[in-house]
C-alpha positions as CSV (number, residue, x, y, z in Angstrom):
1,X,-14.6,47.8,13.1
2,X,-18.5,47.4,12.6
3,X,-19.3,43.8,14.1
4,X,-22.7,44.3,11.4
5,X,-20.8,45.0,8.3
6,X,-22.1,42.2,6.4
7,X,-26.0,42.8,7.4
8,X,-27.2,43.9,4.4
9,X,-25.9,40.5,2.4
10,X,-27.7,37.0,2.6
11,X,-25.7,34.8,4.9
12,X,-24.2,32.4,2.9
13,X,-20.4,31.7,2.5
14,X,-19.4,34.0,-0.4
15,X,-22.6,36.4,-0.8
16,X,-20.5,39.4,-2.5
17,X,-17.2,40.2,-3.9
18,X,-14.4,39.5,-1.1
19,X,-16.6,37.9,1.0
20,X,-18.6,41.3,2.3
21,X,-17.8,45.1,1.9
22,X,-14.9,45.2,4.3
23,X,-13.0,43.4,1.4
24,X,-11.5,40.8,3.8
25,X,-11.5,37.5,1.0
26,X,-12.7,35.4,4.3
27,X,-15.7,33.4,4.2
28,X,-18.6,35.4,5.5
29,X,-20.4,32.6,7.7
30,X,-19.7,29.7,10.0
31,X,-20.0,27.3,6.5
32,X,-16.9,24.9,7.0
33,X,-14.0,25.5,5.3
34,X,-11.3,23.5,3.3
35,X,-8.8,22.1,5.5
36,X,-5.6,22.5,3.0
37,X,-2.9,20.7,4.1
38,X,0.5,19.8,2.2
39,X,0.2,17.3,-0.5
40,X,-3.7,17.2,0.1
41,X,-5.1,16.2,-3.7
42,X,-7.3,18.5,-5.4
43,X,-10.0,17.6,-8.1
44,X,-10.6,20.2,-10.8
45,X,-13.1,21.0,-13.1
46,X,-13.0,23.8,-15.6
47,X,-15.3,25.6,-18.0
48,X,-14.1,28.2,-20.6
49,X,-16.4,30.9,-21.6
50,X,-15.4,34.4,-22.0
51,X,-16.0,36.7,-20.4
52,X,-16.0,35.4,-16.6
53,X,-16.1,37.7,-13.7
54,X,-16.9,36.4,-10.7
55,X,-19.4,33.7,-8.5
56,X,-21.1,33.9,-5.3
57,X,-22.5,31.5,-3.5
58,X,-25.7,31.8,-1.8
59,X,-27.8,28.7,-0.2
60,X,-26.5,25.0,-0.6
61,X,-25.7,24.9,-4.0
62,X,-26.1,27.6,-5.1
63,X,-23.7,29.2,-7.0
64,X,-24.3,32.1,-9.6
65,X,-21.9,33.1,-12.1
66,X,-21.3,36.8,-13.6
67,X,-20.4,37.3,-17.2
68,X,-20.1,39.8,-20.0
69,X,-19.6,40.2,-23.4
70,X,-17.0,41.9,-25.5
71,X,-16.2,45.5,-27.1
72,X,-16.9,48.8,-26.8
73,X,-20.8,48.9,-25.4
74,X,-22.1,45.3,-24.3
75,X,-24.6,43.2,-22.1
76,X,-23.9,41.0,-19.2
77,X,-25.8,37.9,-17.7
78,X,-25.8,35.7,-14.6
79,X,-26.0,32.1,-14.7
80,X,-27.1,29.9,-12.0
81,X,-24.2,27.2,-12.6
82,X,-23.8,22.9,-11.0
83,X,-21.8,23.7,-8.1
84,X,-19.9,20.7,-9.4
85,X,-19.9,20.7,-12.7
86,X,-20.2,23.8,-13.5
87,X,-23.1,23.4,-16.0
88,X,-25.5,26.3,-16.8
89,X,-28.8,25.2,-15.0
90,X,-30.5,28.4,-15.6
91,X,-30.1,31.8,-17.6
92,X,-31.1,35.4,-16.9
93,X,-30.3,36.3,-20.9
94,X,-28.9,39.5,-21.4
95,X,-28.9,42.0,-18.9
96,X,-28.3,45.9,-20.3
97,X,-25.0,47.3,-19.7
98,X,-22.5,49.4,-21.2
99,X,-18.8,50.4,-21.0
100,X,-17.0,46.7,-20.5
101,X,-15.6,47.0,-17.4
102,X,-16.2,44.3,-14.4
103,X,-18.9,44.7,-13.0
104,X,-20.5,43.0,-9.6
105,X,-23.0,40.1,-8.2
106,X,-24.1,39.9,-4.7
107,X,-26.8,38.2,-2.7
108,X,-29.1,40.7,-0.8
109,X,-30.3,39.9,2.7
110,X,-33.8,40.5,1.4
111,X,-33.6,37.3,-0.8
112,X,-32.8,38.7,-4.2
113,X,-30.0,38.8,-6.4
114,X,-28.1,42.6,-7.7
115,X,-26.0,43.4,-10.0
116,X,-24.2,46.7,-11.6
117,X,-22.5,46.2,-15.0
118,X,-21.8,49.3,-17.5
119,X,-24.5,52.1,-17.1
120,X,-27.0,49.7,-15.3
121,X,-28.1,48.2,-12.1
122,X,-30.8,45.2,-12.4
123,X,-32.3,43.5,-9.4
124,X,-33.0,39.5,-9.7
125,X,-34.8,36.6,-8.0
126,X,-33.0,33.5,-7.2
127,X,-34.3,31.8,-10.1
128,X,-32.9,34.8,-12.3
129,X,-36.3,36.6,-13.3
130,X,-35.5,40.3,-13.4
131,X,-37.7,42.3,-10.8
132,X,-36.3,45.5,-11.5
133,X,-33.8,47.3,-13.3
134,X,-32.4,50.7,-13.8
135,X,-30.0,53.6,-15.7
136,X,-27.4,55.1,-13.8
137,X,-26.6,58.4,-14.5
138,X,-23.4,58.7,-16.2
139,X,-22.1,57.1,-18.9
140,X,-19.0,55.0,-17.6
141,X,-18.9,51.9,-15.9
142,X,-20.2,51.4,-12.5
143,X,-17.3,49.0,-11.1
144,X,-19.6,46.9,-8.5
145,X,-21.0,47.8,-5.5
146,X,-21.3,47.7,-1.5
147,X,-24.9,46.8,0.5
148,X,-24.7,48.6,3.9
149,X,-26.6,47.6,6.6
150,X,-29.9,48.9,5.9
151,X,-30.1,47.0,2.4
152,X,-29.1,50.4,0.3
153,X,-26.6,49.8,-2.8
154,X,-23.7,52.2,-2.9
155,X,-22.1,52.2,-6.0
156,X,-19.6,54.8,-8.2
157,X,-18.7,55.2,-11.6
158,X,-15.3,54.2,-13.0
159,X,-12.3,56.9,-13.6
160,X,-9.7,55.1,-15.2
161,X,-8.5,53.8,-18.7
162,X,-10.8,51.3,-20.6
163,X,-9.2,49.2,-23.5
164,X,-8.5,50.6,-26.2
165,X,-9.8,54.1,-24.7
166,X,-6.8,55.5,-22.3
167,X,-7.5,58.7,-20.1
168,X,-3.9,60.7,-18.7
169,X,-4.3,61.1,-15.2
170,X,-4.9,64.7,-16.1
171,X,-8.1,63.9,-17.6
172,X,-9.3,62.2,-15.4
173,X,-12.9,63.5,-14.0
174,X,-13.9,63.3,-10.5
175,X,-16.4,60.3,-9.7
176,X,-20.1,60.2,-8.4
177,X,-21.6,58.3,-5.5
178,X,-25.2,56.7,-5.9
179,X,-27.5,55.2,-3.3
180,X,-30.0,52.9,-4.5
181,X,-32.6,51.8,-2.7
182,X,-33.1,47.7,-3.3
183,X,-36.8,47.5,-4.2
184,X,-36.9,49.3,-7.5
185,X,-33.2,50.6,-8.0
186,X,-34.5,54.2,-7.5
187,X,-31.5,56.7,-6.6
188,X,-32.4,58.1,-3.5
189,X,-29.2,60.3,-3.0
190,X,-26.3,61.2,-4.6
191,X,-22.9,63.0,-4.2
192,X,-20.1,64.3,-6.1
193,X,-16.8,63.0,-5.2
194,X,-13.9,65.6,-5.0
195,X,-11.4,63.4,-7.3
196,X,-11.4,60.7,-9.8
197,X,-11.5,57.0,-8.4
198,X,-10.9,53.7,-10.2
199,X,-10.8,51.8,-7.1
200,X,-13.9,49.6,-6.1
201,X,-15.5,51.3,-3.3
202,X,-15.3,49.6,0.5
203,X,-17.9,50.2,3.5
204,X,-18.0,49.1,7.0
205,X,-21.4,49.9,8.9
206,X,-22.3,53.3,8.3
207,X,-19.2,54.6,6.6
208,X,-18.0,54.7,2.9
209,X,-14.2,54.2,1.9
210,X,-13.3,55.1,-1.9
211,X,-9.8,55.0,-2.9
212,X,-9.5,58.3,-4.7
213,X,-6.2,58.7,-8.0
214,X,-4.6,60.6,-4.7
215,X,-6.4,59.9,-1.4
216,X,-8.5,58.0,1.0
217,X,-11.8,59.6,1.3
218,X,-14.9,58.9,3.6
219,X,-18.3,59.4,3.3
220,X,-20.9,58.7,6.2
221,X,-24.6,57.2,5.8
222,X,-27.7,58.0,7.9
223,X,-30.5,57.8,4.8
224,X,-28.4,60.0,2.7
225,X,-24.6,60.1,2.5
226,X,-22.9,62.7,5.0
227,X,-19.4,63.9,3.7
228,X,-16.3,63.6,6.4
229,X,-14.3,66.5,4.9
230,X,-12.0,66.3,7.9
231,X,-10.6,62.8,6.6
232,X,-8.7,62.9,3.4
233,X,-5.7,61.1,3.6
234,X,-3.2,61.8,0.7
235,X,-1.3,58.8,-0.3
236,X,0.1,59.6,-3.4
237,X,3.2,61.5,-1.8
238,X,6.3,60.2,-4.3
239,X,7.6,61.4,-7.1
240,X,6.8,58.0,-10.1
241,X,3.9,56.7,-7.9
242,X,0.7,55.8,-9.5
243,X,-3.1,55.5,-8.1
244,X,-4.2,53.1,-5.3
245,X,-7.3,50.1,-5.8
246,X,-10.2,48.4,-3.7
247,X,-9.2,48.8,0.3
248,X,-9.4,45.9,2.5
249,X,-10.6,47.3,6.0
250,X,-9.1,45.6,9.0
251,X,-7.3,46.2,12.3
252,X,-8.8,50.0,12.4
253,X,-7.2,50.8,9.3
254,X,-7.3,51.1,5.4
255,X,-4.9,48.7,3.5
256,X,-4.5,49.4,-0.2
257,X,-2.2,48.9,-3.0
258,X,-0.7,51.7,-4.9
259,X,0.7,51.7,-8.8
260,X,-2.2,50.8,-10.4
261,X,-0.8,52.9,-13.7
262,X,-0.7,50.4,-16.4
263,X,-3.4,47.9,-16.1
264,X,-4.0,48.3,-19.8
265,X,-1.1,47.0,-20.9
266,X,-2.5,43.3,-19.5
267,X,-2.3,40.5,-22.9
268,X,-2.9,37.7,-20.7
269,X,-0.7,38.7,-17.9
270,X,0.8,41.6,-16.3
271,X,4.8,40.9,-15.9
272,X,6.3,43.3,-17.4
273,X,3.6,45.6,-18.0
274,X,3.5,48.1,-14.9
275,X,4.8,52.0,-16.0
276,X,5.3,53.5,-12.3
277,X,8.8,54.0,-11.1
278,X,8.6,54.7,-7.6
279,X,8.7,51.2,-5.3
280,X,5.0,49.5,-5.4
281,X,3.7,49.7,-1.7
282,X,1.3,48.4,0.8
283,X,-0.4,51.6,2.1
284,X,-1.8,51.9,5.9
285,X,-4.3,54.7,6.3
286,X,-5.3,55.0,10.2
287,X,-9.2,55.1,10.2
288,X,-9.0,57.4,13.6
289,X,-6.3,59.7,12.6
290,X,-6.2,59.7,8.9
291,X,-2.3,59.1,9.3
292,X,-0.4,57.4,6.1
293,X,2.4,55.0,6.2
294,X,3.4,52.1,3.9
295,X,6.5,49.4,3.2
296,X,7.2,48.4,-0.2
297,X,6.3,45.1,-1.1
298,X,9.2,45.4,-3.9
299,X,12.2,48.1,-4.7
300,X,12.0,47.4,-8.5
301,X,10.7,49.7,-11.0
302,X,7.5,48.7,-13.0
303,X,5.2,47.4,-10.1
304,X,1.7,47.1,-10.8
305,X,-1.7,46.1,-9.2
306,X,-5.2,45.7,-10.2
307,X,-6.2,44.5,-7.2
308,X,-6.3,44.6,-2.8
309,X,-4.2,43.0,0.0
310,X,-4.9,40.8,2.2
311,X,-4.6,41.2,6.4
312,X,-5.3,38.0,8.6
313,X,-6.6,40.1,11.4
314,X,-6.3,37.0,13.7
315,X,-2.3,36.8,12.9
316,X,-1.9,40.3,12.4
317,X,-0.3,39.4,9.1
318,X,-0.7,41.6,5.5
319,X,0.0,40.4,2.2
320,X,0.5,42.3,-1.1
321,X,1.8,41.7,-4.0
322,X,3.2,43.1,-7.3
323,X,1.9,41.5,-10.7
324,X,4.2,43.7,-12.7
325,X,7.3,41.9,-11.0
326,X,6.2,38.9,-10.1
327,X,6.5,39.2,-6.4
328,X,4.5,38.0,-3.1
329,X,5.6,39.3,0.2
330,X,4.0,39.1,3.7
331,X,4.4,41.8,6.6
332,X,3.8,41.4,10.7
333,X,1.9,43.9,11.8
334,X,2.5,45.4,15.5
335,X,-0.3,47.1,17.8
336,X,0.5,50.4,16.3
337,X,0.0,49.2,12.7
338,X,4.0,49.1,11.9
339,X,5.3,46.6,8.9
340,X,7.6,44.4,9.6
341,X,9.2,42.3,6.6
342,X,7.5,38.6,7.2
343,X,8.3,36.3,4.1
344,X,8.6,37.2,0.5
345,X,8.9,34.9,-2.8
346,X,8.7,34.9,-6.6
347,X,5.0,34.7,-7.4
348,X,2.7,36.0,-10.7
349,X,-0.7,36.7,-8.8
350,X,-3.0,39.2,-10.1
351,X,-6.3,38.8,-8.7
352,X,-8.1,39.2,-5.2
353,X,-7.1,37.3,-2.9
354,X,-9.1,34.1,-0.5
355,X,-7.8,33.6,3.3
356,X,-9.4,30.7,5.3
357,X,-8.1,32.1,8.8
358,X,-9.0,28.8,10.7
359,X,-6.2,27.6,9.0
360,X,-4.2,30.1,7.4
361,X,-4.2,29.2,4.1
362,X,-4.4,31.4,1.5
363,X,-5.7,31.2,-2.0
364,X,-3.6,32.6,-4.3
365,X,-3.0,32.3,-8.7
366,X,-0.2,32.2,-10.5
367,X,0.3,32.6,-13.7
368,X,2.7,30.5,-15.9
369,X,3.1,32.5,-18.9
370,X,5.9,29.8,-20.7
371,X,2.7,27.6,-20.9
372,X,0.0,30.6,-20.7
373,X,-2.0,28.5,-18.1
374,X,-3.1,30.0,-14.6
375,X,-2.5,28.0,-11.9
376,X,-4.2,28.0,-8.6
377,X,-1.6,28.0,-5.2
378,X,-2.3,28.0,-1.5
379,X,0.2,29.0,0.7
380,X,0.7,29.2,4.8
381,X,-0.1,32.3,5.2
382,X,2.6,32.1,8.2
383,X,5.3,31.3,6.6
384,X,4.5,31.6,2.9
385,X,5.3,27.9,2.4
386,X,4.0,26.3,-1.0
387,X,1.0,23.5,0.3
388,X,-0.7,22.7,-2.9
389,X,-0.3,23.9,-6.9
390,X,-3.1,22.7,-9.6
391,X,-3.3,23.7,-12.9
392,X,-6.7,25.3,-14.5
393,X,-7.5,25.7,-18.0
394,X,-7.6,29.3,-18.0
395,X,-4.7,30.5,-20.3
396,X,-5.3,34.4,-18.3
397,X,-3.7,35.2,-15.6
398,X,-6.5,36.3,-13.3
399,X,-7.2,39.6,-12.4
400,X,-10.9,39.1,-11.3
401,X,-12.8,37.3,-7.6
402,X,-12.7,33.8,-6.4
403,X,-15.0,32.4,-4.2
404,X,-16.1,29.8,-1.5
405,X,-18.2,27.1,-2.0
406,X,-19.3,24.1,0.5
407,X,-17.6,20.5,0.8
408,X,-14.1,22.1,0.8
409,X,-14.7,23.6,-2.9
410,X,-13.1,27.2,-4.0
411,X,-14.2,28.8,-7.3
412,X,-11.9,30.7,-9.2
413,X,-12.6,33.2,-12.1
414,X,-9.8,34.3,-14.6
415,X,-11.9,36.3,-17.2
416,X,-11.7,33.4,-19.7
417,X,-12.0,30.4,-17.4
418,X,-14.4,29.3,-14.1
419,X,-12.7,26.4,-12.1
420,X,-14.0,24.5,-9.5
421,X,-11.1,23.1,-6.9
422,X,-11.8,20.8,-4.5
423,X,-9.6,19.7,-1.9
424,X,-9.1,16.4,0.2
């Protein structure tokens, strides 16, 4: 794997979505992170304001916060927040958009601040003045975005089912990769996709990973995108089996989540909401040979997903879940990428997931829908031992991005609520 995957993003210790475009939910510098042990107490403070999406953090404290608004065609805005208490300290006011769909912040290497929400892409400064901004060509969301090395934003627009606007998998219409170049947002190349994708788009170094509704496909990058026809690796192989999301890219290999069908049906959680009937899985996709394999994370009917694995690459361990069923399950992972059953236990997370590996902890929600409060759980990794539980004030079980802070603080989003945990 590319040792300069993260080049293109400022180096603090959450600059983009999952940490950095391989999708590994670890931090993405040397800042120190929380030491979670058993019993350690955790301090939180919440703040409810819809529509929440996700925070990165940049420089010592700094921490910026994406939101949106509601229905059918809509603006978003990013907040520079208290990395403490979570006040607004300053305001970029509305940003154009579009189709509601998350969207994505990250922190460029050249200083400024992007983001792609709806039809639009906007560059910022740190102190949230708008630089630049710019249309995208179709009109669906663009769900986030990848830098690559040389500072160029990859993004794609979005195939799936919107609220309140559902699309059968036979209508679905193949997607569109853009490259923008980071000064002005101008599209310097683009290139049609040969399936539909609702999946957020992965990268590491020079290469392009989107989850298609039936394959893994890759796209190179040398100043304009390069197609690799020779690797399209079907996944969708059963009979009841529903489309894969984002791809975490680790150990020489894709890892994704399949049975995505269903995400629609979320009113504040997703038990009980997932439509596939064929076993949800972790997928494997070898990056050299395009090979597929996969070991259900669980048998039952219904599984559903919105959102990636995780894979400690230091303790060759995976973890995937299914928010459908309400089930958490790890997997040992041998030199030739077999999946051996690690741990497993009865667990409502949704969203993406954050791994210190110093430690092994692992950052997880989970949603208690008796009380309709999300909760925020890290478990050993190793073992999938319970070490600490604390409630938010989000009332939505998450399916959104959490992130790091510094001083042993985690940020987690939930669409309705931003909480700020810190532990020891």
């Amino acid at each position: 794997m590319s040792a300069d995957a993260n080049a293109g993003y400022w180096s603090g210790p959450w600059p983009g979505e999952d940490g950095g475009p391989r999708r590994l939910g670890v931090p993405a510098d040397s800042s120190p992170a929380p030491q979670i042990r058993a019993g350690i107490p955790v301090d939180v403070v919440s703040r409810t304001d819809p529509l929440v999406t996700m925070v990165v953090t940049r420089d010592p404290g700094e921490v910026f916060l994406l939101r949106n608004g509601m229905g059918p065609d809509v603006t978003c805005s990013v907040e520079r927040i208290d990395p403490d208490t979570l006040v607004t300290v300053a305001d970029s006011g509305p940003l154009a958009g579009g189709r509601m769909w998350p969207g994505g912040i990250a922190a460029h290497a050249n200083g400024s601040l992007y983001v792609v929400f709806g039809r639009h892409a906007h560059r910022l400064a740190p102190d949230l003045t708008v630089l630049a901004s710019g249309e995208l060509p179709r009109d669906r969301p663009y769900n986030s975005f990848v830098i690559l090395p040389d500072g160029t934003l990859v993004t794609k627009d979005f195939a799936g089912s919107l609220p309140g606007a559902p699309v059968a998998p036979d209508e679905r219409e193949p997607c569109e990769l853009l490259a923008l170049e980071p000064d002005g947002l101008t599209i310097v190349d683009r290139l049609a996709l040969p399936e539909p994708s609702i999946a957020r788009i992965s990268s590491d170094g020079a290469h392009v990973y989107v989850v298609g509704d039936t394959s893994l496909l890759r796209v190179g990058w040398d100043g304009r995108f390069v197609p690799d026809p020779g690797f399209r690796a079907r996944y969708l192989t059963e009979e009841g089996q529903s489309y894969g999301w984002d791809c975490v890219l680790a150990l020489g290999a894709a890892w994704f989540l399949d049975n995505g069908d269903g995400s629609t049906n979320f009113d504040g959680s997703f038990r009980g909401k997932g439509i596939s009937t064929s076993p949800l899985q972790l997928i494997r996709v070898d990056l050299a040979d395009g090979s597929v394999s996969s070991a259900a994370v669980c048998e039952a009917e219904g599984g559903l997903i919105t959102n990636p694995p995780v894979v400690d690459e230091e303790r060759r361990i995976a973890v995937g879940y299914d928010s459908g069923n309400g089930v958490m399950a790890a997997f040992d992972i041998d030199d030739e990428g077999g999946l051996t059953p690690r741990w497993r236990r009865d667990h409502d997370h949704a969203s993406h997931l954050l791994l210190l590996p110093r430690s092994g902890a692992l950052v997880t929600g989970d949603h208690d829908r008796d009380r309709m409060v999300e909760q925020v759980v890290v478990v050993d990794i190793a073992t999938g031992t319970e070490l600490v539980r604390a409630d938010t004030e989000g009332p939505l079980q998450s399916a959104v991005f959490p992130a790091l802070g510094w001083d042993a603080t985690v940020y987690w989003c939930s669409l309705s609520t931003v909480s700020r945990l810190r532990f020891g």
